[in-house]
C-alpha positions as CSV (number, residue, x, y, z in Angstrom):
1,X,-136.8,11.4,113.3
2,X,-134.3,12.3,115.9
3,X,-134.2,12.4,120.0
4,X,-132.1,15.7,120.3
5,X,-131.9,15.8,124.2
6,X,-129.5,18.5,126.5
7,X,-129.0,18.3,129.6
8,X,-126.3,20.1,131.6
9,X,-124.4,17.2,131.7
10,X,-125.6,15.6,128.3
11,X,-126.0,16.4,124.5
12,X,-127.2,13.3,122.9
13,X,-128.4,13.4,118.9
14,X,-129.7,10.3,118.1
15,X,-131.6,8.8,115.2
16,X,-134.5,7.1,116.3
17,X,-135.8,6.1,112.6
18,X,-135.1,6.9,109.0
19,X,-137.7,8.7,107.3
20,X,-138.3,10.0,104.2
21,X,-136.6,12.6,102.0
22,X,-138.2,15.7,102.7
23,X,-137.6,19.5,103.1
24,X,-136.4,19.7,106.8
25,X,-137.2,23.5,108.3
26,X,-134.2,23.2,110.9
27,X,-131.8,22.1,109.0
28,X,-130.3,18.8,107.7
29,X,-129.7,15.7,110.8
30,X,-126.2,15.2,111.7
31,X,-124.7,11.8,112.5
32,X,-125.6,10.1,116.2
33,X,-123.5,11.6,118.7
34,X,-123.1,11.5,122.5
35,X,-121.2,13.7,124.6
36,X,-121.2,14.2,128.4
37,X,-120.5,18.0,128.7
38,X,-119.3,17.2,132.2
39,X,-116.7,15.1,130.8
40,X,-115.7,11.7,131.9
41,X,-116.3,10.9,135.7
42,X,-112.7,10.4,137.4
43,X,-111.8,6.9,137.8
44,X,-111.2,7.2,141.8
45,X,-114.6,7.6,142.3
46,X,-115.2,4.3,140.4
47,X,-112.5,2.4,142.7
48,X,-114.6,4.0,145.4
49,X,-117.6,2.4,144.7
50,X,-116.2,-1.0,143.9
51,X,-114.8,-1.2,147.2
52,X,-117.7,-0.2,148.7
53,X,-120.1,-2.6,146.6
54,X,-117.7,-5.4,148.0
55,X,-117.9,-4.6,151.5
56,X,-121.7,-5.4,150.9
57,X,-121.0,-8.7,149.5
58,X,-123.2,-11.0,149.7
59,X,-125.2,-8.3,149.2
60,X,-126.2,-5.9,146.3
61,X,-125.6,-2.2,146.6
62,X,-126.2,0.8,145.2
63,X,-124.7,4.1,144.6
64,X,-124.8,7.5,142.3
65,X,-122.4,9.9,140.9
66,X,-123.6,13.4,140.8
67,X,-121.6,16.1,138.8
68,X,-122.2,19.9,140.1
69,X,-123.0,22.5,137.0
70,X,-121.9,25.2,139.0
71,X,-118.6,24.1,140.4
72,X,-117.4,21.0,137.8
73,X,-117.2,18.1,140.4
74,X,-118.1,15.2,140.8
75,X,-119.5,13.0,144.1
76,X,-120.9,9.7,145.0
77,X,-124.1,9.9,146.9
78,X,-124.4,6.4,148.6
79,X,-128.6,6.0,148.6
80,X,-130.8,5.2,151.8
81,X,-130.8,0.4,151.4
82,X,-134.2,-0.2,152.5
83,X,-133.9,-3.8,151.8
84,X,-130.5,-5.9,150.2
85,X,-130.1,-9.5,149.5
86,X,-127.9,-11.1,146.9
87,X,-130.3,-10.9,144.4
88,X,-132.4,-7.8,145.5
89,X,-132.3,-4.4,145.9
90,X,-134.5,-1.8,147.2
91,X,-132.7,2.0,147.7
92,X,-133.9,5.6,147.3
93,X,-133.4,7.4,144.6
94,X,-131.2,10.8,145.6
95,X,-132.6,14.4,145.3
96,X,-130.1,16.2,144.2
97,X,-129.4,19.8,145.0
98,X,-129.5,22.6,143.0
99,X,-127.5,22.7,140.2
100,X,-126.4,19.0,140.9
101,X,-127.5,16.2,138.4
102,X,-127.5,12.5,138.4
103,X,-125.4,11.6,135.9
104,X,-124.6,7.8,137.0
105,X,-126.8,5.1,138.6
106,X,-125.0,2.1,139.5
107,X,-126.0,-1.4,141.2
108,X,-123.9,-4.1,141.4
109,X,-125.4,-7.7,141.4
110,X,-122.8,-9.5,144.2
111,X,-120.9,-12.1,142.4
112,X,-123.7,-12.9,139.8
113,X,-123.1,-11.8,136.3
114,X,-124.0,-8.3,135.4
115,X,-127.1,-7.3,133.1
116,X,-129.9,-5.3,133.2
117,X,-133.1,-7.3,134.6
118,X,-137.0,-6.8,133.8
119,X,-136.9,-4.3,137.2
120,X,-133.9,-2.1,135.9
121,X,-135.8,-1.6,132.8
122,X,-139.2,-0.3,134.7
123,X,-137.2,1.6,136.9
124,X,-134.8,3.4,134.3
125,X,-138.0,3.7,131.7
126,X,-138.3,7.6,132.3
127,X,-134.9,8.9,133.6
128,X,-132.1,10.2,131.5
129,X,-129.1,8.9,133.0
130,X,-125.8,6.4,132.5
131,X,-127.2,3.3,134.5
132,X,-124.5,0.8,135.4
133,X,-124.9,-2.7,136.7
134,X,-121.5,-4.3,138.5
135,X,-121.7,-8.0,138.3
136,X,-118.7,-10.3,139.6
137,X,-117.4,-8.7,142.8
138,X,-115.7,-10.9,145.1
139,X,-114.3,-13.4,141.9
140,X,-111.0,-13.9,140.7
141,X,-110.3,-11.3,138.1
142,X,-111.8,-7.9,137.0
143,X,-115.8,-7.2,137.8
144,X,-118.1,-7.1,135.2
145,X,-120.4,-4.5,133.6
146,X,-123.5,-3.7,132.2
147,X,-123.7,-0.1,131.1
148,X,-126.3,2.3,128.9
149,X,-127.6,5.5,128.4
150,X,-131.3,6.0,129.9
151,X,-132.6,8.5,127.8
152,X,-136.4,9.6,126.2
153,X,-137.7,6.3,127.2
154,X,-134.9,4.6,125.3
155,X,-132.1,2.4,126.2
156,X,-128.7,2.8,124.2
157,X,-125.9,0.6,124.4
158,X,-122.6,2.5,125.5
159,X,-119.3,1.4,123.6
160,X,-117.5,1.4,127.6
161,X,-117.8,3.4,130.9
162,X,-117.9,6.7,131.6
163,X,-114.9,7.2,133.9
164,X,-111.2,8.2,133.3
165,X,-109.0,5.1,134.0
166,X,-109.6,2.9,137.1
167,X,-107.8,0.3,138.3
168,X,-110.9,-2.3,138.2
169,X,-112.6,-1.2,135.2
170,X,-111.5,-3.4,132.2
């Protein structure tokens, strides 16, 4: 059984289990593959973000990139805080306009390490996105990340992030 799932921004093949040999009517599965159609998100926008996220120090933040179908570019929509600490976070989720999409969520956790807690997973459980946690800000040395793929009510590892080079993203 595979998770075929398109999006604008997205084509993601992936094998959820193995199952037997049988006649398939569609054709044989291909290998796992992911590809963002909208192609890697440019590294500036990253450097963006960290500086912002560290200009909230002590404090967690919040931000999203959004990638326009219609136009090919990319923007960071900095979410409504309703409430930050250093170790919580509670922001609004964008609406996007037409042909816009979410293809990024991203949190930093202040100078703490960065991983994905119990209330990432319940809040990533049914969106289809890359969700990024920054951990490390304000430290000697290059941040730390925590990134996957949010998609069909699964989480999936990704091998590194999806931006073009960035001066802070090692």
């Amino acid at each position: 059984m595979m998770l075929i799932l398109r999006r604008p921004w997205l084509k993601l093949d992936y094998r959820v289990t193995e199952g037997p040999e049988c006649h398939a009517p569609y054709g044989e599965a291909g290998p796992d593959a992911v590809l963002l159609r909208c192609g890697l998100v440019p590294g500036a926008l990253l450097n963006q973000i960290l500086d912002h996220f560290r200009q909230a120090l002590p404090n967690e933040d919040a931000a999203f990139v959004l990638w326009n179908e219609r136009t090919g570019e990319f923007s960071i929509d900095f979410p409504v805080i309703e409430r930050a600490t250093p170790s919580r976070l509670v922001y609004r989720t964008p609406q996007p306009e037409p042909d816009c999409h979410i293809v990024c969520d991203l949190h930093s956790h202040g100078t703490g390490a960065a991983f994905f807690s119990a209330t990432d997973d319940a809040d990533d459980r049914n969106s289809t996105k890359v969700a990024i946690v920054v951990g490390r800000l304000g430290r000697p040395g290059a941040p730390s990340f925590a990134a996957r793929l949010c998609a069909g009510g699964m989480f999936l590892t990704l091998p590194g992030l999806p931006f073009a080079e960035a001066r802070d993203a090692d």
